[in-house]
N, C-alpha and C positions, 0 to 999 in steps of 0.2 A: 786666486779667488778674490772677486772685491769684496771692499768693504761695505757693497749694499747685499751681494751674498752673504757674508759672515752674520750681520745682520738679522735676514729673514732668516737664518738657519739656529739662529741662539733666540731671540724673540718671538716667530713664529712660526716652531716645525713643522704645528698641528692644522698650518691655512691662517691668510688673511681673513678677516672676516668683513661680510657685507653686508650694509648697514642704511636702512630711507634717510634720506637728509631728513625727515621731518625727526629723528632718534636723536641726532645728535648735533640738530640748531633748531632756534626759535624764528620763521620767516615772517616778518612785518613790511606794509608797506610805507612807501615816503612820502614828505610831504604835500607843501602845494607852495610854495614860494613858483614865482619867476622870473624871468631874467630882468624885469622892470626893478627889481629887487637889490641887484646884485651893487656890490660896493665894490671899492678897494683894498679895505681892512675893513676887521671887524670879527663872528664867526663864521669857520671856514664852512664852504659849501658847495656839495656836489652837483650838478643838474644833470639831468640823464642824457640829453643830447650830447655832452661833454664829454662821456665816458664812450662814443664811438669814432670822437673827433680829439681829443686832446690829452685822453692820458691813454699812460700803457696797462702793462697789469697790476700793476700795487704802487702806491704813491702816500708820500707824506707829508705833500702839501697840496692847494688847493688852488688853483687859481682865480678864484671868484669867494665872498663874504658875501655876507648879509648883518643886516645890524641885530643885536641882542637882544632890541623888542620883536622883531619879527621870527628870531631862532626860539623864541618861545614858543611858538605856535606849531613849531616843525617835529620831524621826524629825527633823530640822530641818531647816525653809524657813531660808538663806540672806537674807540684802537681796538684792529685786528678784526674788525668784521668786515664782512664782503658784500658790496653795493653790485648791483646787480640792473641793469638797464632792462625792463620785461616787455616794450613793444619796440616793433623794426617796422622798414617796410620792407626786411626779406630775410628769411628764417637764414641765413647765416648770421647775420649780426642780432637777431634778437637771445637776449639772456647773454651779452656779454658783461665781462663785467670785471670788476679790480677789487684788490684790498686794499682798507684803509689803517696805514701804519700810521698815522699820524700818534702824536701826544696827546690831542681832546681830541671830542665828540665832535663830529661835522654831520650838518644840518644834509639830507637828501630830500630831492626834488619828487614829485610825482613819477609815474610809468617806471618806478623803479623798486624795486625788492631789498631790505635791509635784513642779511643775513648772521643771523648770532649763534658764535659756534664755540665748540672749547676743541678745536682740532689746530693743525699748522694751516696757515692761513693762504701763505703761499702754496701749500699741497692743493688742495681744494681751488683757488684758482685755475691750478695748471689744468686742474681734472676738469675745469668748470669749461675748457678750451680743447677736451680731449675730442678723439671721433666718438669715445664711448657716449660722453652726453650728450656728443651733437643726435646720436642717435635715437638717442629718448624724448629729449624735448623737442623734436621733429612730429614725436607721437602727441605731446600737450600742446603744439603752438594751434592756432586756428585764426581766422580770419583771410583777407585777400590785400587788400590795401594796407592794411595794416596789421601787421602780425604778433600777436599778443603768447605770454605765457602766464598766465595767472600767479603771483605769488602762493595763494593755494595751492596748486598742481605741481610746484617743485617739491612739495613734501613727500613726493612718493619717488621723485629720484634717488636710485640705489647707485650707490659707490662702493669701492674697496675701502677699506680705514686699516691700514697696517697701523702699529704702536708710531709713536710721535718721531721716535729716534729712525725709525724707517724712511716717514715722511719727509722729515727733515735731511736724510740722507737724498732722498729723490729731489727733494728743491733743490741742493746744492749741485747735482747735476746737472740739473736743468737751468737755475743760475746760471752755471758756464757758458750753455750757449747762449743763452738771451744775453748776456753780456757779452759776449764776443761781438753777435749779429747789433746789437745796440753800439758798441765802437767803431762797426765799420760804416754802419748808419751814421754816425757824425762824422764819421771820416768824409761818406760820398757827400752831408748837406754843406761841411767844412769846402768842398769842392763847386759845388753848387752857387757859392757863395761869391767864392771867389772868381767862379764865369760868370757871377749877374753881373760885379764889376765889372771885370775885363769887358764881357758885353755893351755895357752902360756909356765907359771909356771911349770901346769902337766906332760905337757908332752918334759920340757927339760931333756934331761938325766942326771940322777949324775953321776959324775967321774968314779965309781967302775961296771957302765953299761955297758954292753956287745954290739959293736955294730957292723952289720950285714949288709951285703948286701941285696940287694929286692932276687936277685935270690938262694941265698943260704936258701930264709925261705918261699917261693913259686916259686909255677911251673908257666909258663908264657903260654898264650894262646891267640893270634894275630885274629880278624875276619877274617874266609875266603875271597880271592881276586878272581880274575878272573873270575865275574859274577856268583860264587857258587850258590849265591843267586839272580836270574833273576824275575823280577813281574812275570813273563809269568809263572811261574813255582809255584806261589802263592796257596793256597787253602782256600776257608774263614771257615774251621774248619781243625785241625789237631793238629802239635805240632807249637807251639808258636815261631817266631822270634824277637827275642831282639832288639831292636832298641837304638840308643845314647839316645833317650827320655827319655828311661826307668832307665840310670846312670841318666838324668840330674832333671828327677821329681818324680822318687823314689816309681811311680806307676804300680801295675801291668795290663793295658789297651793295647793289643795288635791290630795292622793293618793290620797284615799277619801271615799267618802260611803254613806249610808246611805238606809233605803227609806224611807214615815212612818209605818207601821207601830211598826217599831223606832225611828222618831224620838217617835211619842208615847209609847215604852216609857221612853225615856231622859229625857223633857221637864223631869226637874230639875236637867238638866245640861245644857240647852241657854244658848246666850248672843246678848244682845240686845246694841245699843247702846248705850255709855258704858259698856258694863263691861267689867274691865278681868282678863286671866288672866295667869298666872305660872307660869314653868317651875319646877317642882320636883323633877324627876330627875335625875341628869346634870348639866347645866348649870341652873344651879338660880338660880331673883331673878330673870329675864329677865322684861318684861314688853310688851303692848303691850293698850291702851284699843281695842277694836271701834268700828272706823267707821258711818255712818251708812248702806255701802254693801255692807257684810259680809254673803255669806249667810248663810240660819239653818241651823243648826246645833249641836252638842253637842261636848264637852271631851272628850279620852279620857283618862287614869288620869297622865297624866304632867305633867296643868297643875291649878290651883288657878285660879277665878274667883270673884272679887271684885264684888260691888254695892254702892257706896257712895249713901249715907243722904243724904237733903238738906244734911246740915251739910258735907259734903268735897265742894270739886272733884277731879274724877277724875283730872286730867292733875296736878294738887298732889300726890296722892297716888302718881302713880305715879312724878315726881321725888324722892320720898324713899325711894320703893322701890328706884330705880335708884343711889340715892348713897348710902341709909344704910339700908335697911331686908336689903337683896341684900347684904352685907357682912354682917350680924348673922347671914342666912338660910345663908350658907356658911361661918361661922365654927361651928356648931351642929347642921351635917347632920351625918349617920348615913350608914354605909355603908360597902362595901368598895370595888371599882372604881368601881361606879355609887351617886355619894352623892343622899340623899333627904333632902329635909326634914322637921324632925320634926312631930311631930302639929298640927291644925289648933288644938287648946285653945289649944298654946304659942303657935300666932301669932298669936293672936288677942288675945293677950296683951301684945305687941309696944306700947309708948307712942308715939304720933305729938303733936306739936303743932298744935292746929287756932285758927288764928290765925278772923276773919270773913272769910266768905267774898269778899267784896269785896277783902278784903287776901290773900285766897290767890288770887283773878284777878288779881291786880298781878304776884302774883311769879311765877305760870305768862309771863305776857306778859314779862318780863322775861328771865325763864330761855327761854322761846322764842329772842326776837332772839338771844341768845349763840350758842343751840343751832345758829339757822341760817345767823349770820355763819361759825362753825365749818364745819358740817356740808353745806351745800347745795351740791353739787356746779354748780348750777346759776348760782350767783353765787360772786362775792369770790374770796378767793384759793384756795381749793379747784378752782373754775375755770380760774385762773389757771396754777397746777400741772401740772394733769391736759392743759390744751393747750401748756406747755415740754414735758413729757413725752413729749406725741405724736410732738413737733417735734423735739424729739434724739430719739430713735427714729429718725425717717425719715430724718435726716439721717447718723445713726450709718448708717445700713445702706446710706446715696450714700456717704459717704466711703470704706466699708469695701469698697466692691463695684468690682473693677477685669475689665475685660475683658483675656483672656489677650494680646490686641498690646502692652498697658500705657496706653490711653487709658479712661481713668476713665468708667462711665458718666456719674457726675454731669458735665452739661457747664458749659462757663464761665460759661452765662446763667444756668442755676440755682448754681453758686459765687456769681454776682454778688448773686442773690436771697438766697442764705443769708446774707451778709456785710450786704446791706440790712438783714431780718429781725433782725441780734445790733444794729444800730443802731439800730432802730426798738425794740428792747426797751433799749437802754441810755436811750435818751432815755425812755421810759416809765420806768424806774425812778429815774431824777432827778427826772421831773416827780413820782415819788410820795414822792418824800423830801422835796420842796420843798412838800408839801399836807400 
């Protein structure tokens, strides 16, 4: 039997009980500082955008101040209360939210909930991330662009509330896996790191390297302009139109096509094999090399394609595009909201180092393996992540899910499986520190 069994069976034989958040916290909202605001020192301070981008689930420091005459004016989470971010633009991320363990009071931002509770702080996160509440405040969020949950309307969130010593037993399960999945996470950005060097390394030139302008070692290819490409003129079978989507996620999933009529009208703007287009609107340096499996098809006005000349590999060229050529291209756009790159002369103009090609297939091969010990979901520790992940998931949402008599569904045998499972992965992580 574990000891979160022993537990629910001496504290509560008679059922969990369940309980509105509005019984057993006080929910206020936050300030209005903003980021024109923020300091280096000074007091600490949340903003909400921050809490979807920069911290995890509980934290006790802050990466952003503000000075003591403007935390006057503010709102402040307490130690142990739970800041809560209440507008998204997409009902998974709205109502996430973290605990603040800090020492003092930290000042919170607007669009965000300042939750004051006398429960375990970590429980109530975990819960706050379970499917149970995803399921309710799916019922309170509203809006379309923007998706809000009212600090008012979380008061009628119902949760389980076992006694403290329960809670506290369920955090520290859950601790285990967040902390494992958070080890191996430094482990893979520890790796990461170490390929931007290596990368960075690869591909500076030596002394005795030859270096070349973009336009002297490809031909340059601008999307057509002046409405070539009209919805009206759309077909939903045909030849395939390229879209920036297609540089920026490297998929071949197309939303329009055209007839061959208008594909022989457009034929110098169609693209083949090995060559290689680039976003230049908007998100701008994106790139991706046409496979060998790609239909045919034509660019429309938002991408730049590229043919590179016997002297460059395609995939060489297009690692410097993504490391050093995409940085010069967005340091030099044009533009008000939607920035552009500037004219095809200037990048064509752009210096590449072209080592021989034998030595530019070394260092693609090289920057590959990096690329896919990183990046392949399908091996190493990328894999590794994404299945702790699932795992505290599912098991976040057995611990968290109590049936109203107070007997848990998770039963003893899957408790026993889970407790298995945190063993079977400590032995795996000794044997990996021992290789």
């Amino acid at each position: 039997m574990s000891k979160l069994d022993e537990l629910l069976r001496e504290l509560c034989p008679d059922g969990v009980e369940y309980k509105k958040l509005g019984e057993i916290a006080t929910i206020s909202r936050g300030g209005n500082f903003q980021k024109k605001d923020f300091l280096t020192e000074g007091v600490p301070c949340i903003h909400y955008g921050q809490i979807y981008t920069k911290y995890g689930l509980f934290t006790d420091k802050t990466f952003t101040f503000i000075s003591e005459e403007c935390a006057k004016k503010q709102k402040m989470a307490q130690p142990n209360d739970i800041v809560m971010a209440v507008t998204s633009e997409n009902i998974e991320d709205v109502c996430k939210c973290l605990a603040w363990l800090g020492d003092e009071p930290a000042a919170i931002s607007g669009h965000s909930a300042i939750i004051h509770h006398n429960q375990n702080a970590k429980y109530l996160v975990y819960y706050f991330h379970s499917q149970m509440f995803f399921a309710q405040k799916r019922k309170l969020a509203h809006g379309t662009k923007v998706i809000e949950v009212t600090p008012d309307a979380l008061v009628d969130i119902t949760l389980p509330l076992p006694p403290i010593e329960v809670q506290r037993e369920i955090v520290r399960i859950l601790d285990n896996f967040t902390n494992l999945t958070a080890e191996l996470t430094a482990e893979l950005t520890a790796r990461k790191t170490q390929y931007g060097y290596y990368r960075d390394k690869v591909l500076t030139p030596k002394d005795d390297v030859v270096v070349e302008t973009l336009g002297n070692i490809c031909r340059f290819v601008r999307g057509p302009f002046g409405g070539a490409l009209k919805k009206e003129i759309f077909k939903p079978t045909g030849y395939a139109v390229y879209e920036q989507q297609h540089a920026i996620y490297r998929k071949l999933e197309f939303r329009y096509y055209i007839d061959k009529q208008k594909y022989e009208e457009l034929k110098r703007f169609a693209v083949h094999p090995g060559e290689m287009i680039v976003s230049c609107s908007g998100t701008i340096g994106k790139t991706f090399v046409i496979p060998e499996n790609a239909p045919e098809g034509v660019i429309n006005q938002a991408l730049l394609k590229l043919t590179p000349t016997s002297r460059i590999n395609v995939f060489y060229l297009q690692y410097f595009f993504d490391n050093t050529i995409s940085k010069i291209l967005n340091s030099v756009a044009r533009g008000g909201a939607i920035k552009n790159v500037p004219s095809v002369e200037e990048l064509k103009a752009i210096k590449i180092p072209i080592p021989t090609l034998e030595v530019q297939q070394r260092l693609v091969e090289v920057l590959d393996n990096f690329e896919k010990i990183c990046s392949d979901l399908n091996i190493g520790l990328p894999a590794e992540i994404e299945a702790r992940q699932k795992q505290y998931e599912y098991y976040r949402d057995k611990l968290l899910t109590f049936a109203e008599t107070g007997n848990t569904i998770l039963s003893r045998a899957e408790q026993s499986r889970a407790e298995q499972s945190r063993a079977e992965q400590s032995r795996a992580e000794q044997s990996r520190a021992e290789h």
